[in-house]
N, C-alpha and C positions, 0 to 999 in steps of 0.2 A: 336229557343227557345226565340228568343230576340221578335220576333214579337207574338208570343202566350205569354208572359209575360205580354207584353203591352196591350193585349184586357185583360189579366189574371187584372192587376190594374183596369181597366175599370169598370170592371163587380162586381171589387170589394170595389170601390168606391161607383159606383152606390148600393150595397146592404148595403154599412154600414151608408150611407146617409138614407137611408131606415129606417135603424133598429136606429139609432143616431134620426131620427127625427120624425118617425112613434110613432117607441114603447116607447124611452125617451122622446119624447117633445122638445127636441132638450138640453138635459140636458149633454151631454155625453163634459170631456175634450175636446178633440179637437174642437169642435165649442166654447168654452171656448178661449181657445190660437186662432184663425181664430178672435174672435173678439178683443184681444188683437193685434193682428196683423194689425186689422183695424186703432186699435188709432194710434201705431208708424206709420203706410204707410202716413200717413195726412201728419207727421213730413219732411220723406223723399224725396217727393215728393217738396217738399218746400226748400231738401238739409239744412236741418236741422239734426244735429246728435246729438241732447238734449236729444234724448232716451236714448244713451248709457250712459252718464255720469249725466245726472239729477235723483237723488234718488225720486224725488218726481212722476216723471212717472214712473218707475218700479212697477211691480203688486210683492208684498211681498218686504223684507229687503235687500235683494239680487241681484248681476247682478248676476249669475247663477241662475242655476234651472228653475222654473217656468217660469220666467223670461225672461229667453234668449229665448226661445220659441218663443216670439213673433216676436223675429227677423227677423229668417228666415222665418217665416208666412209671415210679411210684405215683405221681400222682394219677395217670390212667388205671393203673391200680386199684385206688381207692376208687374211681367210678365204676369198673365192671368185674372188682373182686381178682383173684390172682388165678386168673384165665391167660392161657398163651392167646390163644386168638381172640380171645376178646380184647384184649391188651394191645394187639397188633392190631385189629382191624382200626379200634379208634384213634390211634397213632398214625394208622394210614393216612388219615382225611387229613394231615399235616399238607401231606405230599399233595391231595387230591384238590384242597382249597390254592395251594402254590400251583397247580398248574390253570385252574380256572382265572387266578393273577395274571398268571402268563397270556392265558388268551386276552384277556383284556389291556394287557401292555399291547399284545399287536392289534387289538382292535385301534385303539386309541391314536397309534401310529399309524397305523396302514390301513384305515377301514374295512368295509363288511365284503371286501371282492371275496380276499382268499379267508375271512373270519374263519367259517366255518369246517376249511379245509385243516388251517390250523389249530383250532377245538379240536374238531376229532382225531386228530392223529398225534394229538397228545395225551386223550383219554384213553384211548384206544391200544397204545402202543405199548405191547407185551410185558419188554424190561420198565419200561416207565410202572408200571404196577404192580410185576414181581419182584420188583429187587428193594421196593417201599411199601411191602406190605409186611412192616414189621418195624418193632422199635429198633431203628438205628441212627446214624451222622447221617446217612444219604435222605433218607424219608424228612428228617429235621431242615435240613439245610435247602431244599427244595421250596420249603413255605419263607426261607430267609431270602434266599436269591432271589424269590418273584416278590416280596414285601420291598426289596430293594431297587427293583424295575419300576415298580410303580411311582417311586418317587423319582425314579430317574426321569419316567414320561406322565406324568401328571396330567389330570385335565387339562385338556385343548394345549397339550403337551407342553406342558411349565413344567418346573422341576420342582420340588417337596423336598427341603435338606432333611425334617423329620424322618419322614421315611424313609428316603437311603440310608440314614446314619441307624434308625431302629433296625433295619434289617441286616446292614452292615456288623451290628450287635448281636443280632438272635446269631447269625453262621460263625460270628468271633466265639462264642458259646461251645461250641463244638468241635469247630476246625477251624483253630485262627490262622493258617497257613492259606485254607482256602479267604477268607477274608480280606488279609494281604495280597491275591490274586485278582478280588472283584475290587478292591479300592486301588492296586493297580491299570487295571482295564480300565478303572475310571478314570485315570489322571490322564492315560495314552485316549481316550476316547475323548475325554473334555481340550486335550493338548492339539488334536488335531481340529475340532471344531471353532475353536478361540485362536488357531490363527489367520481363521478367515472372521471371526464377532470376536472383537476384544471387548468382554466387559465386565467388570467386577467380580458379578456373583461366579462368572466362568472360572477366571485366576482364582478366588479363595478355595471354591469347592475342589479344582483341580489341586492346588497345595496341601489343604487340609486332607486331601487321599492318598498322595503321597504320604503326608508323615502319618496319619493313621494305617496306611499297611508298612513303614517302617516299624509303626510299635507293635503289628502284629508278629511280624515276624521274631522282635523280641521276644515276644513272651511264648516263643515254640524255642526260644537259645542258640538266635541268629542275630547277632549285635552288629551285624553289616553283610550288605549283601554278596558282598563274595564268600559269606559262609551258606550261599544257599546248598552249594555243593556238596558241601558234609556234614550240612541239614540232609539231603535227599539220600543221600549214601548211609547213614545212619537206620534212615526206616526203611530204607533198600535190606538189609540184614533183617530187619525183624518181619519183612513180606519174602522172605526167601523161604518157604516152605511147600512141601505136598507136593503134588504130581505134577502140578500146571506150573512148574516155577522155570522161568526165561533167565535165559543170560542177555548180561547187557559189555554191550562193548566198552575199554579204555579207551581214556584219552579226548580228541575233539569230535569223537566218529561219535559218540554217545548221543550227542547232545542232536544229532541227528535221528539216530537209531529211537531216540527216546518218543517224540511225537510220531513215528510210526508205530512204534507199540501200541500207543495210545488210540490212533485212530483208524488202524488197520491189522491189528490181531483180535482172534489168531488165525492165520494163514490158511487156505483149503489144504496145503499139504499136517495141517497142523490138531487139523480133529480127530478127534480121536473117539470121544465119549460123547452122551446126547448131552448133555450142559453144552459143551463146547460146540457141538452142533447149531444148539441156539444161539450160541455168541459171535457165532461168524455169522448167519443168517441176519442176527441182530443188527450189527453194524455194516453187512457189505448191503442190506437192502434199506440203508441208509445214504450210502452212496450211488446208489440204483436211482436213488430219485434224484441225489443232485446230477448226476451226466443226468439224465432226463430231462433237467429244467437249467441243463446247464445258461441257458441263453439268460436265465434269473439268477441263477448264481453272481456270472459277472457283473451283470447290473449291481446286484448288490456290493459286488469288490470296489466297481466305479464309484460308488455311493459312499467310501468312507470318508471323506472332508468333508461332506454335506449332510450325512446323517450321523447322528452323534450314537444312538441306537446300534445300528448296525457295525459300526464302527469298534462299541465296546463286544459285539460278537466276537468275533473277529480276534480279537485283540486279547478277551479272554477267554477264546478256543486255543489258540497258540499258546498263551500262558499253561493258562491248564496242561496241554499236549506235551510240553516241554517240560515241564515240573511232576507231575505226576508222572509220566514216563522216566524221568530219575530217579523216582523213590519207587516205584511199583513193579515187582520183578516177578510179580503173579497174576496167570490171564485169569483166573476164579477172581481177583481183585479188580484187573484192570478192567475185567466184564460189569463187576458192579457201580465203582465211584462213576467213571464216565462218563454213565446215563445224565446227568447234571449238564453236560454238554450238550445234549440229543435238543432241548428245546430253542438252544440258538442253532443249532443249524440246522433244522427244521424252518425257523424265520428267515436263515438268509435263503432260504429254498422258496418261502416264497412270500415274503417281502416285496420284491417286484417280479411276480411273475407275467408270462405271456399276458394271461387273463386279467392281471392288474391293470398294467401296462395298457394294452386295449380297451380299456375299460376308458381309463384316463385321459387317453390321447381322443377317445370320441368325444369323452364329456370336454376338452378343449375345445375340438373343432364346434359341438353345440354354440357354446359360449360364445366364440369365436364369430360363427354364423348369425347368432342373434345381435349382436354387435353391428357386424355389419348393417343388416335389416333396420336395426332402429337407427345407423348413419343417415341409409338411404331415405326411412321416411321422413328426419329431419331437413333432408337436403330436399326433397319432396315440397317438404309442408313450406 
């Protein structure tokens, strides 16, 4: 899997360099940060670290965000020379080691029934390796969100506050908005677990997420959360460009309108172009599996007060849904960020499936039956 992953990056480098430079002109983000990555490499190269602490080379107001981008550009840089695709492909295996994370968060949690199912249809999966085969936020933040599961489900699933908190860090790095989202998911996923276990480590970790995505959100210039609105409306104007650009309703209707953007554009009446072809494919044969495994799905909806895991699914699929559908008024956008959701609902697809489910309920009855047996040969002996 590890060596068909690798021609998998390859092949998808090569085609997004294609479509980046063919059909945009070479207009697409990540050749954007690759040439910002050019200016700091000059720097480094000379063992100069004036990028980091001089405001005046920084691209925008910011060391996060946009910004930081350029970092690990330049430093990929400097291992395979100022190559687009070589620069992309190594940048890739961000995304590609984050999603081998991910299968081993659901190993760990839900054993080896559906493992495999889950492996591969996250290596495997189109937008999962086109839309991250290039220096970007998406390809970065993918190695941070599964660095952060892992500590969420730890060995023989204990929790690691290291590792949430580092991972929680690497995606503050780039999108502290999204950060604020996954240490919210945390506090709602730990708030509903802890009112069935009250204990300690549950209440601080749950607090400390709270006010750690309170100060994320600070530092995007939301000093309380009823500014998330005109946080969202703000970068709603600067994503309002090009062909694919969506109106969003006034008022309370919005806030509806906005997770259907997100997890149901664009419309079959709404393609138009072969991108867009793939983006409805992308996500409606997404939802093809879950009606398909619906009878797992709800299993897993039943499972939020007892699985703390599936719970933060859940929890920050809605976030996400609802937030990014505020600020994202382009399907070319809302095709790309997205993808970041695709591997939790992939888990609650099949987390407890059919084949799980039976799996479990035999190995009960075994258990169950040998129990018995050894009753009766004590009542025997």
């Amino acid at each position: 899997m590890v060596t068909n992953s690798i021609i998998i990056r390859i092949v998808a480098v090569l085609a997004y360099a294609f479509v980046s430079f063919a059909i945009y002109g070479g207009g697409a983000d990540p050749v954007v940060y690759f040439r910002w990555g050019q200016r700091f490499v000059e720097y480094f190269k000379q063992f100069d670290l004036s990028p980091f602490y001089d405001r005046d080379l920084w691209r925008g107001p910011a060391f996060t965000g946009t910004n930081f981008v350029g970092y690990p550009a330049a430093i990929m840089i400097l291992f395979v020379g100022e190559s687009f695709r070589g620069t992309w492909l190594l940048y890739s295996s961000l995304c590609l080691f984050g999603l081998f994370f991910f299968a081993k968060v659901f190993y760990r949690a839900y054993g080896g029934i559906e493992y495999k199912s889950y492996l591969y249809i996250l290596l495997l999966y189109p937008s999962l390796w086109f839309w991250t085969a290039n220096v970007s936020k998406d390809t970065w933040m993918f190695f941070g969100v599964a660095i952060f599961l892992t500590g969420m489900v730890s060995k023989q699933r204990k929790q690691s506050i290291y590792a949430m908190g580092f991972g929680l860090l690497w995606c503050y790095l780039v999108r502290p908005q999204m950060a604020a989202m996954i240490a919210f998911a945390l506090a709602g996923a730990y708030f509903l677990s802890t009112l069935k276990k009250l204990t300690f480590q549950n209440v601080f970790i749950m607090i400390v997420a709270v006010a750690g995505a309170l100060y994320f959100l600070s530092v995007v210039g939301v000093e309380d959360v009823t500014e998330v609105t005109t946080f969202a409306e703000e970068t709603q104007r600067k994503s309002s460009y090009g062909g694919s650009e969506i109106s969003l309703s006034q008022g309370p209707l919005k806030f509806i309108q906005a997770p259907v953007n997100i997890l149901l554009r664009p419309f079959p009446w709404e393609v138009g172009g072969f991108l867009q072809i793939i983006s409805f494919v992308d996500i409606y044969f997404i939802w093809f599996l879950a009606f398909r495994n619906w009878s797992s799905v709800k299993r897993s909806f039943k499972m939020i007060r007892k699985d703390r895991l599936i719970a933060f699914c859940f929890i920050f699929i809605g976030l996400f849904a609802v937030g990014a559908g505020l600020a994202l008024v382009n399907l070319g956008l809302i095709a790309r960020q997205r993808i970041i959701l695709y591997p939790f609902m992939f888990m609650i697809i099949y987390a407890y499936s059919d084949k799980r489910v039976a799996f479990l309920r035999k190995k009960r009855q075994q258990a169950q039956e040998k129990r018995y047996q050894e009753i009766a040969a004590l009542q025997k002996t």
